[in-house]
C-alpha positions as a printed Julia matrix, in Angstrom:
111×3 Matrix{Float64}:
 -10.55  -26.06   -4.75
  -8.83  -24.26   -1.76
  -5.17  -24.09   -1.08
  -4.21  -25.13    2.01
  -2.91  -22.85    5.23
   0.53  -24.21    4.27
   0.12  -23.04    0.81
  -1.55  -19.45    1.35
   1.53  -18.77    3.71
   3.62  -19.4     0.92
   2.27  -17.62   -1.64
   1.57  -14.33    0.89
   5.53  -14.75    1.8
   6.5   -14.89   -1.56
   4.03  -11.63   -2.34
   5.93   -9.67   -0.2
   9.11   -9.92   -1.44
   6.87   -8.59   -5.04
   5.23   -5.73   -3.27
   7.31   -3.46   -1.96
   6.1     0.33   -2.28
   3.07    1.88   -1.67
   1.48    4.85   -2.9
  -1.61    7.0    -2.57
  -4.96    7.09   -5.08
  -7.85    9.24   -5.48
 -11.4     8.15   -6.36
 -10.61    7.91  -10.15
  -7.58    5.84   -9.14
  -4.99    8.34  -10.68
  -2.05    8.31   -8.41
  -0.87   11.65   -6.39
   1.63   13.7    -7.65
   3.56   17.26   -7.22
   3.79   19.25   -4.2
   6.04   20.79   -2.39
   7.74   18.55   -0.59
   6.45   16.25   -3.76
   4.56   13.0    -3.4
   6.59    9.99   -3.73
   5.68    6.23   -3.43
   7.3     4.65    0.25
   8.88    1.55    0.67
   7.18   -1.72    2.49
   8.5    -4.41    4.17
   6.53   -7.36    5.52
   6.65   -9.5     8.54
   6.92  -13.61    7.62
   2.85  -14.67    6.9
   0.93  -16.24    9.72
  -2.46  -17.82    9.43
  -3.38  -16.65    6.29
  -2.51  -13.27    6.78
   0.87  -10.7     6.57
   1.29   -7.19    8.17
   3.23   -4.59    7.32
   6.71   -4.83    9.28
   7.42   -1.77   11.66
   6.44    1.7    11.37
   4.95    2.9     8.24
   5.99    6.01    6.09
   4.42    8.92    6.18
   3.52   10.41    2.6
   3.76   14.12    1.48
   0.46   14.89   -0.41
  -0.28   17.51   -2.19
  -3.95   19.49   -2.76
  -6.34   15.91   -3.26
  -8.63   13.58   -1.61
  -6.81   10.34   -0.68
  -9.43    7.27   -0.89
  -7.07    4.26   -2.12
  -3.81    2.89   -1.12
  -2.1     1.31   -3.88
   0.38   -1.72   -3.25
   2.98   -2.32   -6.46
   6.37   -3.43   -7.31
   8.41   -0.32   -7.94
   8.87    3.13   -7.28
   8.2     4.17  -10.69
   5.68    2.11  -12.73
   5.35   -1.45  -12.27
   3.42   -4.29  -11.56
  -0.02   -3.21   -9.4
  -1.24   -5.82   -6.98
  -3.76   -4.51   -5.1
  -5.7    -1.29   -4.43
  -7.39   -1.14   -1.26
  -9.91    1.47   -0.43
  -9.75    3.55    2.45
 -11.62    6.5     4.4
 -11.68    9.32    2.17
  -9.46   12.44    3.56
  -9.31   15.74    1.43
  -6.23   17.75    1.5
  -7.41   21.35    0.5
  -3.31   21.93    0.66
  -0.2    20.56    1.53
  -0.09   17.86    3.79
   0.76   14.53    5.0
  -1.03   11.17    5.0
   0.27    8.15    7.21
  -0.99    4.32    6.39
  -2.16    3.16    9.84
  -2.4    -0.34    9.52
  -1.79   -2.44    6.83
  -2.77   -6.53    6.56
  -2.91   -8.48    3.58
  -5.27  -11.84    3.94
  -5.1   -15.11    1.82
  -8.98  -16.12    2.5
């Protein structure tokens, strides 16, 4: 049985107010750390949910990475440990040093 629009709004508004950091994966899904300056996970915000869908609310961070390859964004509850709720895959991008990686978009969807 599907939930209606109503519904998936709901549950996508209520979501945000769960996920609020992101942070960066590579292909074995271990999460970056080090570097100088050192990785950290960013803060999110979201704008209210609209037809089944929620964006990320204004500008998003920019993340200090250190010698990887990026290929997953993880969304999560904390800035240390907690609760994962999604991992979405993106296009791979090796940094053979220092560097910086910015999240250009960012839509969750209810359908």
């Amino acid at each position: 049985m599907a939930f209606q629009d109503a519904a998936i709004t709901s549950m996508l508004d209520h979501l945000g107010t769960e996920i609020t950091w992101a942070g960066l994966l590579d292909d074995s899904n271990v999460e970056a750390t080090g570097g100088t300056p050192a990785y950290a996970r960013k803060a999110v915000t979201w704008a209210a949910a609209s037809g089944k869908t929620m964006a990320a609310n204004g500008t998003l961070p920019a993340f200090d990475v250190p010698a990887m390859t990026v290929n997953k964004v993880i969304l999560i509850g904390e800035s240390v440990a907690g609760t994962t709720y999604n991992i979405i895959d993106v296009t791979n991008e090796v940094f053979a040093a220092q560097g910086t990686y910015t999240i250009t978009g960012l839509t969750l969807s209810g359908s």
